[in-house]
C-alpha positions in Angstrom: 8.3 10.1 -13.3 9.0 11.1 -17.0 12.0 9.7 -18.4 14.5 12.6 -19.6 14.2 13.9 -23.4 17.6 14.7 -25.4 15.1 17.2 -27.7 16.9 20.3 -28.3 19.9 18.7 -30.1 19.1 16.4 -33.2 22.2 14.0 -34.0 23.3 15.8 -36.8 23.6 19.0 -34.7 25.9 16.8 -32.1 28.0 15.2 -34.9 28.8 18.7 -35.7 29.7 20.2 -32.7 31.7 17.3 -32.2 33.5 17.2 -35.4 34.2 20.6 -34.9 35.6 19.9 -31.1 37.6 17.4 -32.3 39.4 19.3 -35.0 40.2 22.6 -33.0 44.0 23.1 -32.2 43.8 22.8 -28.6 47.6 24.4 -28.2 45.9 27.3 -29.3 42.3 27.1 -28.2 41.7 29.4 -24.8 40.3 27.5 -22.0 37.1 30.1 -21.5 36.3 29.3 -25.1 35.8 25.4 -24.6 34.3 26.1 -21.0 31.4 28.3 -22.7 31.1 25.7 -26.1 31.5 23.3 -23.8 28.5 23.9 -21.5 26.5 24.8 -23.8 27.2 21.2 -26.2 26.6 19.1 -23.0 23.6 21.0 -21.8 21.4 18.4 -22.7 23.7 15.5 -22.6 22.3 13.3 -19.3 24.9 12.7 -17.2 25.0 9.5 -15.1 26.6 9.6 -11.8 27.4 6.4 -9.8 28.0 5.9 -6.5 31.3 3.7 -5.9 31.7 1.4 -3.2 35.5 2.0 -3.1 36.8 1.0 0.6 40.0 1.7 -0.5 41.9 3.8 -2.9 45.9 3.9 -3.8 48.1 7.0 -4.8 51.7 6.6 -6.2 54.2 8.9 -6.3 58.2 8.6 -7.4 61.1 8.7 -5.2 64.0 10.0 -5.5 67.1 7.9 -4.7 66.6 6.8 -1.1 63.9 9.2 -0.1 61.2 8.5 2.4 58.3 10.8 2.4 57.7 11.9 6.2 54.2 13.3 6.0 51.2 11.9 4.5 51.2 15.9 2.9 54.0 15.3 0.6 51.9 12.4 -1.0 48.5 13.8 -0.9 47.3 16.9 -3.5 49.6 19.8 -3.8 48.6 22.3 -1.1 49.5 25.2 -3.0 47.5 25.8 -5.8 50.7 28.0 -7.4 52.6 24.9 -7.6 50.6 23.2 -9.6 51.8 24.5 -13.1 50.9 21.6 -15.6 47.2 20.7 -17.1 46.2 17.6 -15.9 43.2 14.9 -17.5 40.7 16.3 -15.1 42.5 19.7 -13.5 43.4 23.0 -14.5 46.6 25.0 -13.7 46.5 25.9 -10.1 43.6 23.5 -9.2 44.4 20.9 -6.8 42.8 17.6 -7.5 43.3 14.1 -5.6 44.2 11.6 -9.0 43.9 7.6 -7.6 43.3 4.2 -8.3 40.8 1.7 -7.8 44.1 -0.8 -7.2 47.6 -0.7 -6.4 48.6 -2.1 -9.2 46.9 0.5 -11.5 48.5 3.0 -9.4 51.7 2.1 -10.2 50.9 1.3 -13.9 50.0 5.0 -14.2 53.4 6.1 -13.9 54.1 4.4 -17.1 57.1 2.7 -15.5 60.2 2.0 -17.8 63.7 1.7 -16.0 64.5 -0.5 -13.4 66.0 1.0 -9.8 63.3 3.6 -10.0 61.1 3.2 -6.1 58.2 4.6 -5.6 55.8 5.2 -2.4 52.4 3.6 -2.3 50.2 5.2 0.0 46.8 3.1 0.7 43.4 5.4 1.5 40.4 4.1 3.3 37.1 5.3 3.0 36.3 7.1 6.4 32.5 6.5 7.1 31.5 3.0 5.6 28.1 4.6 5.0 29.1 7.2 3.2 30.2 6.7 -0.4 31.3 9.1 -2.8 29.6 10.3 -5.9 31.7 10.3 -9.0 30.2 11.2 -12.8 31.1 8.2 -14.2 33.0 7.9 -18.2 33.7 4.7 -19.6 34.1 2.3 -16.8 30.5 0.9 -17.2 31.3 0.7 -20.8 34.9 -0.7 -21.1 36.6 -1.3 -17.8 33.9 -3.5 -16.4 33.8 -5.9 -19.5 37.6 -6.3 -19.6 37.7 -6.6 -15.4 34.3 -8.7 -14.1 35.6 -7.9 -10.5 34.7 -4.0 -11.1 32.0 -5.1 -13.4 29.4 -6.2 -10.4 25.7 -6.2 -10.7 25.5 -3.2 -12.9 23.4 -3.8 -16.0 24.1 -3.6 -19.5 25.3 0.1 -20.4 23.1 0.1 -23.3 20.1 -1.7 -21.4 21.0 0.7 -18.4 20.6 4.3 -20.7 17.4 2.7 -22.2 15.9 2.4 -18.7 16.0 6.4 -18.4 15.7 7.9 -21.4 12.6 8.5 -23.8 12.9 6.3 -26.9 15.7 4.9 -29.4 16.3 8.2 -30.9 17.8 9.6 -27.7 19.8 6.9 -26.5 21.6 6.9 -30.0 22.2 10.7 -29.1 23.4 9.5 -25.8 25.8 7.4 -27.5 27.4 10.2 -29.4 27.7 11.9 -26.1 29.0 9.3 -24.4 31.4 8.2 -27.1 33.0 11.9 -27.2 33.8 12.1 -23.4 35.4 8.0 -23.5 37.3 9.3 -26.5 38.7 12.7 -24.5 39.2 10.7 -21.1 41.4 7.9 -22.4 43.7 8.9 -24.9 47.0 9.0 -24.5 48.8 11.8 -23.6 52.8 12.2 -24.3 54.9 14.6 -21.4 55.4 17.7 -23.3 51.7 17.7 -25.0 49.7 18.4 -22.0 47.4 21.0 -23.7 45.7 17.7 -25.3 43.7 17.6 -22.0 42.0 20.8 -22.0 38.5 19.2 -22.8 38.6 16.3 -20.2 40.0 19.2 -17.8 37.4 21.7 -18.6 34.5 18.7 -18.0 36.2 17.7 -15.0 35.9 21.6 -13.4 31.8 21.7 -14.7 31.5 18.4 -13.3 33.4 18.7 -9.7 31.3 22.2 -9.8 28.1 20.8 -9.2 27.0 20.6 -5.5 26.9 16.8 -4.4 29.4 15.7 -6.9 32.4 14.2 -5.4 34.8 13.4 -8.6 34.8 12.0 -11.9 36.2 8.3 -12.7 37.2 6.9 -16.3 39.4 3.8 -17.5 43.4 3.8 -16.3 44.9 4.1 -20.2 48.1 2.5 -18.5 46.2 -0.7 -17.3 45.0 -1.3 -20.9 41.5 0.1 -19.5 41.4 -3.3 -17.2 41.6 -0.8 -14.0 40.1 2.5 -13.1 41.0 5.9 -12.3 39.4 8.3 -10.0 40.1 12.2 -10.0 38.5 13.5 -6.3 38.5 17.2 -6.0 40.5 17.9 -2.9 37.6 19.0 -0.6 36.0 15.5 -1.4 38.9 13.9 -1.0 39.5 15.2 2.6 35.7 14.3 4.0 35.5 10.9 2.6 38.8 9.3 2.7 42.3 9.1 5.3 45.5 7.9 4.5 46.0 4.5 6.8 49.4 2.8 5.5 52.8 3.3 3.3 55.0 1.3 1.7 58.0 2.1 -1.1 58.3 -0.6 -4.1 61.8 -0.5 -6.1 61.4 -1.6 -9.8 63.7 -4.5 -10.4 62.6 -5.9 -14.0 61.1 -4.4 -17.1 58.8 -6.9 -18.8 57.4 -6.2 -22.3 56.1 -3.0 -23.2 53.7 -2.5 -19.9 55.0 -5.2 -17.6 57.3 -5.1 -14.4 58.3 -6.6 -11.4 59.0 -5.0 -8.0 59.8 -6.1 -4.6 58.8 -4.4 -1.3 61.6 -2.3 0.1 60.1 -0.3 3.2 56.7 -0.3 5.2 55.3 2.5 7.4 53.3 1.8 10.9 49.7 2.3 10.5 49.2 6.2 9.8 47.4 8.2 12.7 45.7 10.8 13.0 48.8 13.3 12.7 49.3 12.2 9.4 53.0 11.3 9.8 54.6 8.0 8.2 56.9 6.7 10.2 58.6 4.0 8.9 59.6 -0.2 10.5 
């Protein structure tokens, strides 16, 4: 089989329609706009997408006070697409999307936690059919997360070795890496509450990308972790075939460490979850 050709952009082309992504005010920059620039620009980029071995995933959400969630619903996506009024890395207002973690502890991290007292419920996802494993479009993880974390790290080749292996000569896989490069940069950077119009490109590659028929989700470094665990956005029909809550448990934040650090203790733990999806708790 021939190996894919990057031919219709040259790497002064994509260095421009970059420079020019990069620079437009995305407060005022219409979401159709960057869907049409957008799928045009990574019309030629070749996409890799991985399959992930991930028995389990995690999904955090804050309590309030001494609440217990009752109903695996409360923690899973927001069934009404109406409620969901903020922009997200990798959804748009008023689509629900399943965000996760590859760990517990990067589940947590993500809520960028920084007062103690505050408890929050964990709720553990296992994969449904062992023989079955998602399909995620895969940005950054090969390249950062699995250097700075050997356990997510695996067999997987070398990412540059890996993109030489399917593309056509030197000249391409340095337009790869522009590509490449682009989406890391839109996927991890850091986005303060209040300035969530700074994700419409991740958002608007997320949509093209859960679009496609056989694609499951996208995944990319957690930002909170310092890019040592990984994040996983499911759309929610994926999320629903291939994965089913099985257990709960609340943490309460009892120490503040450093800038990223905390300590928590265990405060509350559900039975296992059936198959009505209620959490009842010991």
């Amino acid at each position: 089989m021939a190996k894919p050709q990057l031919v219709h952009k040259t790497l002064t082309n994509i260095r421009r329609e970059i420079r020019y992504l990069s620079g437009l005010n995305l407060r005022k920059t219409r979401m159709r706009h960057l869907d049409t620039r957008l799928r045009v620009f990574l019309g030629n980029y070749v996409a890799r997408y991985e399959r992930i071995n991930a028995r389990f995933v995690y999904r955090v959400r804050l309590n309030h006070e001494n609440q217990l969630f009752g109903r695996v619903q409360d923690l899973w996506y927001p069934p009404v697409p109406e409620n969901i009024n903020r922009l997200g890395r990798a959804n748009y207002i008023g689509t629900p999307v399943f965000y996760c973690s590859d760990s517990e502890n990067t589940a947590i991290i993500e809520q960028k936690i920084n007062k103690p007292g505050h408890c929050y419920s964990v709720l553990k996802c296992e994969r449904l059919d062992m023989q079955m494993f998602p399909v995620v479009f895969e940005i950054g993880v090969n390249d950062i997360t699995a250097k700075l974390n050997p356990r997510l790290g695996g067999d997987r080749p070398d990412p540059e070795m890996a993109v030489a292996e399917f593309l056509n000569n030197g000249y391409d896989v340095r337009k790869y890496n522009l590509y490449q490069r682009f989406l890391i940069t839109e996927f991890t950077k850091p986005v303060r509450p209040g300035e969530e119009y700074r994700y419409k490109i991740s958002a608007v590659v997320a949509n093209q990308v859960m679009g496609k028929v056989g694609v499951d989700g996208v995944c990319f470094p957690s930002v909170q972790s310092q890019f040592k665990g990984v994040n996983v956005a499911f759309s929610s029909t994926a999320i629903d075939r291939l994965y089913r809550a099985v257990e709960c448990k609340v943490v309460r934040v009892t120490k503040i460490i450093g800038d990223r650090g905390y300590q928590i203790e265990i405060t509350h733990h559900s039975r296992p979850i059936g198959k009505d999806l209620i959490i009842e708790w010991l």
